[in-house]
C-alpha positions in Angstrom: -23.9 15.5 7.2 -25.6 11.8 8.3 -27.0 10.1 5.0 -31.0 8.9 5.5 -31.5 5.6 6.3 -32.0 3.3 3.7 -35.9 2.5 2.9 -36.8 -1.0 2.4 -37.9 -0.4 -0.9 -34.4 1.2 -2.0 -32.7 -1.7 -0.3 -35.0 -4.0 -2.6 -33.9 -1.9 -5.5 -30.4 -1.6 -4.9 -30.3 -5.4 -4.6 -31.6 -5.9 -7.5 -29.7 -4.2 -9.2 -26.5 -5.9 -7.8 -28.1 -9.5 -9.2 -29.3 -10.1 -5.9 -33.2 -10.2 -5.6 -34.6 -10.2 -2.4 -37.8 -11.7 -1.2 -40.5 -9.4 -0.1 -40.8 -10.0 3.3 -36.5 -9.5 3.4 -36.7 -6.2 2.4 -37.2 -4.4 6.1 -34.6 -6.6 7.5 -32.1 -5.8 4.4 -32.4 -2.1 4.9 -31.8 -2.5 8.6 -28.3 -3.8 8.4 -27.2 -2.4 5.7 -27.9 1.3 7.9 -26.1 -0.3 10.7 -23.1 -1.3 8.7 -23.1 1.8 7.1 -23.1 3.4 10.7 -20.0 1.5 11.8 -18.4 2.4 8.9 -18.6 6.0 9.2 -17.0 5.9 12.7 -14.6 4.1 11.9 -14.3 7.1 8.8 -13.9 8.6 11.6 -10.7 7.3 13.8 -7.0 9.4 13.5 -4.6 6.9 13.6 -1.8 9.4 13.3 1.7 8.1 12.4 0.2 4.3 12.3 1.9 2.4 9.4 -0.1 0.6 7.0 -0.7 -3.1 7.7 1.0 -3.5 4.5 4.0 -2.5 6.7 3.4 -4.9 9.6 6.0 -8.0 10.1 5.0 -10.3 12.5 7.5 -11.7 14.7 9.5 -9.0 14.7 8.6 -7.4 18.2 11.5 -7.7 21.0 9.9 -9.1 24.3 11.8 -8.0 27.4 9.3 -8.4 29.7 10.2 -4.6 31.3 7.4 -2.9 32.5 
């Protein structure tokens, strides 16, 4: 189930409740981005990455480069 967007008047609240007042004329354009990061977010939610290790588990410089194709 998709979450409503963000009003501009929530956005206003919610960054003001963070410390973060916003100016009036901010509030629109706050709202805005904060759905579209929200939207990238939940497709990334999304993705299977299977039997993909953690980066955690990632060494770089370890790979074998044998230039077979």
């Amino acid at each position: 189930m998709p979450a409503p967007d963000l009003t501009p008047p929530e956005a206003a609240r919610w960054a003001a409740r963070s410390g973060l007042p916003l100016a009036k004329d901010r509030h629109a354009e706050v709202a805005a981005t904060a759905d579209h990061i929200h939207a990238v977010v939940s497709l990334l939610r999304e993705l299977d990455f299977g039997e993909t290790p953690p980066a955690a588990v990632y060494r770089a410089g370890g790979e074998q480069h044998d230039g077979a194709v």
